[in-house]
N, C-alpha and C positions, 0 to 999 in steps of 0.2 A: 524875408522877414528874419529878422537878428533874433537870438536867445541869448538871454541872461539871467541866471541863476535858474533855467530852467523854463523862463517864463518866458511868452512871446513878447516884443520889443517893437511894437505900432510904429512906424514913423510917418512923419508928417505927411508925407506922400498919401498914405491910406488913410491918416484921418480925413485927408479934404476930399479922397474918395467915398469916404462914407459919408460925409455932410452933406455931397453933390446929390448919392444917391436920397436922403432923405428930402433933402428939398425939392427932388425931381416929385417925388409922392404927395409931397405935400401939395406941388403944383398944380397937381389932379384932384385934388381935393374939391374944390367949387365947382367943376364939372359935376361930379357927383350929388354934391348938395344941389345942383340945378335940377337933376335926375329924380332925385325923394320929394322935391317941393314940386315937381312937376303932378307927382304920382300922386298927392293931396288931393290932386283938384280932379280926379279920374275917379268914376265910379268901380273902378275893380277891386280900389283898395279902400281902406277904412280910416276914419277921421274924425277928429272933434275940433272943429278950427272954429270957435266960437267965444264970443265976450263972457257969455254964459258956461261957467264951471259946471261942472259934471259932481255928482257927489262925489266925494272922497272916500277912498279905501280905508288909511290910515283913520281917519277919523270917524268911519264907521266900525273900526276894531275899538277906538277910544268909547264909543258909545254901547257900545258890548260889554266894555268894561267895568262902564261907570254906574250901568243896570247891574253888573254883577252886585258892587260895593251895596247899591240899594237893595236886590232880592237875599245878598247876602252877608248883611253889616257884620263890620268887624272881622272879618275874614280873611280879604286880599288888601285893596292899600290902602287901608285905615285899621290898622289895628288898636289905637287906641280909644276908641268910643267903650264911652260907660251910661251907666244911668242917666247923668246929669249934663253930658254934652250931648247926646245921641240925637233929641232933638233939633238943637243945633245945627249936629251935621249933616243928618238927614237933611233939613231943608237948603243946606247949600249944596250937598247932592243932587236935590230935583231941581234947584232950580236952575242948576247949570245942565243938566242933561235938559229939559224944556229947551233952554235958549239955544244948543249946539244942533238938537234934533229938527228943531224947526227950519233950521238952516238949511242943514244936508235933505231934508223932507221937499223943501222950496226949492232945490238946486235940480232932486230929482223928479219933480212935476212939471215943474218949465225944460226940464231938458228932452221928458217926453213931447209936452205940448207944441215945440220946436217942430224937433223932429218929425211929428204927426201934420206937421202945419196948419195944428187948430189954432178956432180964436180964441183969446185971451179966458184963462181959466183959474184968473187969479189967483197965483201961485202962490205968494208970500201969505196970503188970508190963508188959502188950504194948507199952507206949512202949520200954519200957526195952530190952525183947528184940530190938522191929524195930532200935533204931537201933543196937545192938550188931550185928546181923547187917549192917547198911549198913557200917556202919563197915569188918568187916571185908572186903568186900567193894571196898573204897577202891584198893586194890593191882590188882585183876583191871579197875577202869574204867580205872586209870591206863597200865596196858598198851594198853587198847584205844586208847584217848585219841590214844599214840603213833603207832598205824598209821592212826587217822584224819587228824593232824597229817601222816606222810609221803605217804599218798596225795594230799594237797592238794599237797604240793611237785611231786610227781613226775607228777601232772595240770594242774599251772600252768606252763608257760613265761613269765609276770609276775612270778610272786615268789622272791626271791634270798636269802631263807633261811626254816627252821623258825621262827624268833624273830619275822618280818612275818607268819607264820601263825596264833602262838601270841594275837600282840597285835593285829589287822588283820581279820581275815578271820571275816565273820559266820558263813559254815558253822560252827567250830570252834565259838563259842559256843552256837550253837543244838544242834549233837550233842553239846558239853559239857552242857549242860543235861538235854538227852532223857537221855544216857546214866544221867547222877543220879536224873532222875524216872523212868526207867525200872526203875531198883533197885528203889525205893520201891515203884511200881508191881503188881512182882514180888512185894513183902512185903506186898500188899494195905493202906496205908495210903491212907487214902483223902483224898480234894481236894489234899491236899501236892502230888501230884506235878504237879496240871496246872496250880496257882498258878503253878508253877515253871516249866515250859514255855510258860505262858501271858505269862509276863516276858520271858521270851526271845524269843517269838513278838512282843512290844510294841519291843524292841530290836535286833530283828535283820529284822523282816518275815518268818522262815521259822516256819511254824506244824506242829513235829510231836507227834503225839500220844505220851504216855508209854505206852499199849500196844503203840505199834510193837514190829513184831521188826526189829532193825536190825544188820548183821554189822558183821564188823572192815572196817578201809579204807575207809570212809565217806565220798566227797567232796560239796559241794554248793558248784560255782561262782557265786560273786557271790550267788545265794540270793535277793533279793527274791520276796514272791512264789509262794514254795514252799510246800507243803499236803501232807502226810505225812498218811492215816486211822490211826484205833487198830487196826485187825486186818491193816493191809499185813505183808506179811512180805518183807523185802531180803535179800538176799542180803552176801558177801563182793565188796571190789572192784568196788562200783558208785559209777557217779557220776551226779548230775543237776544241768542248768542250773537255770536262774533261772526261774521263771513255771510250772514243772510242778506237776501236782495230779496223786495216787495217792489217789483219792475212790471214794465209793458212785456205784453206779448207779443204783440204789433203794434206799427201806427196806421190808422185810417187816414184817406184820403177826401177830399171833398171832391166836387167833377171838376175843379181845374187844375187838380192833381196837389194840389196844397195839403200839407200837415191839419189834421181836425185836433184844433189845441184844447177844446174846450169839453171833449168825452170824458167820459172816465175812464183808464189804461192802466190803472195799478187795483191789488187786492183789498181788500176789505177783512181785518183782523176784529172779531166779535170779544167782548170780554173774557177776561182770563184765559188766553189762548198761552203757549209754550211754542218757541221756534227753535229747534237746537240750532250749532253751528253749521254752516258751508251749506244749507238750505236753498234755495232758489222759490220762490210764488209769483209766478206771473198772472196779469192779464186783471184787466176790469172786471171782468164779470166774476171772478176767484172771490168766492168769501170761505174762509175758514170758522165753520159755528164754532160760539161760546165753548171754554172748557176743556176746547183741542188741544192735543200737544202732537206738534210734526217733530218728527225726530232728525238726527242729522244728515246732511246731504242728499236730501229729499229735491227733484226736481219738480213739481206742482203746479199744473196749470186748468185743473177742476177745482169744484168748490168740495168739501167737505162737513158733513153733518153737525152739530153742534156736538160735543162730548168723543169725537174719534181720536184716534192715537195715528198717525200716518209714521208707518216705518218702513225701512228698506230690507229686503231677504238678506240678511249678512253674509258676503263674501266667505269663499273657502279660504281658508287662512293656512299656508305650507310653510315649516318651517323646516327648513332642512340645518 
């Protein structure tokens, strides 16, 4: 290989060798595409080879979004709504969230109903139905919304209005989220709602399942970290840090050795309960009584009385 001015000097010779080598790879190439489209058709691996779409991701973040706009106008992407257009936008707000949810609602019914190889469960009707009943149902989250928003003010001495709540603070989004996917949930649509808490869980770090049961007043300070199971059941007026898990203890088994999906495996939080951070509460039959406060990194797998403080013997502390 020649240098000039320092630099290597390719000659022709070695370009046609490196063109030979690429084309040699490339030649290999429909071998391997023969190899993945093989594997389509094998039960070891996973597929959706069907006429029939699958909901959409993307468009279940777009419909997360456009619930935000509605539980909270004026805020994210419409900031100009006043008085006198609000009705207005509101109703092209719902009515494009109606016509996109019923879509993605329709998409995920028949893709169960498929898969399940039942008969016909008319999917575009029940599209239509669920998201009609979501819809209505828009007015009773947006109330909750509100006492989740004020118990964050009125549990933070850091933040100096509802507006650094609404815009700032990951709890809101993640129990905005839950709260949507939990409607869903409730109307048995099925994968929507945990795409959607599953987004949330990707932008926020709090991971709560859309089966929780979860009351009004909802706080979760700072939130990294946080792990909410499907069968917990919360109470009114609680709050938890950052780093807390409400998880199984175990999974039970039926006699043919299969997962029992349908027990209840996570804690039960009674009103006005306190979690500090890096806590752990395992196990279904865990209820923490009304009024408790578990302090931090507390591991937990009994229940405790209504009104107790659960703390840890604090470590000897050496400081040389």
């Amino acid at each position: 290989m020649d240098i000039i001015n320092g630099l290597p000097l390719i000659n022709k010779g070695e370009c046609d060798d490196e063109r030979s080598t690429t084309c040699g790879f490339r030649a290999q190439l429909p071998g391997i595409v023969d190899d993945l489209v093989g594997s389509c058709f094998s039960s070891d691996c996973f597929e959706h080879i069907n006429a029939d779409p699958l909901p959409s991701r993307e468009k279940a973040i777009d419909l997360v979004e456009r619930c935000q706009d509605i539980l909270f106008p004026g805020y994210f992407r419409h900031h100009d709504i006043d008085k006198i257009n609000l009705e207005y936008r509101m109703g092209l707000e719902v009515s494009a969230l109606y016509d996109r949810l019923a879509v993605e609602i329709t998409y995920a019914i028949r893709h169960e109903c498929i898969r399940h190889n039942q008969t016909c469960q008319h999917c575009d009707q029940q599209g239509k139905q669920k998201a009609f009943a979501f819809i209505q149902s828009l007015g009773n989250i947006r109330k909750t919304l509100a006492t989740d928003v004020k118990a964050a003010y009125e549990g933070d001495p850091a933040v100096s209005s509802y507006d650094e709540i609404i815009f700032c603070y990951p709890g809101i989004m993640a129990i905005m989220s839950y709260r949507i996917a939990h409607r869903l949930y409730e109307l048995e649509v099925p994968i929507l709602p945990r795409i959607m808490t599953e987004y949330a869980h990707s932008v926020t770090g709090i991971d709560i399942h859309p089966g929780a049961e979860i009351g009004n007043s909802f706080f979760i300070d700072h939130g990294t970290g946080v792990v909410i199971g499907q069968t917990c059941h919360i109470g009114n007026q609680v709050k938890i840090y950052q780093g807390v898990t409400l998880g199984a203890l175990s999974f039970k088994r039926d006699d043919s050795g299969n997962l029992d999906r349908k027990s209840k495996r996570h804690p039960t939080l009674e009103d006005n309960v306190t979690v500090y951070a890096g806590t752990t509460i395992l196990g279904g039959d865990t209820v923490i009584g009304a009024h408790s406060v578990v302090g931090g990194n507390v591991w937990l797998t009994k229940s405790v009385p209504a009104g107790s403080k659960v703390l840890l013997n604090p470590p000897e502390l050496i400081i040389k």
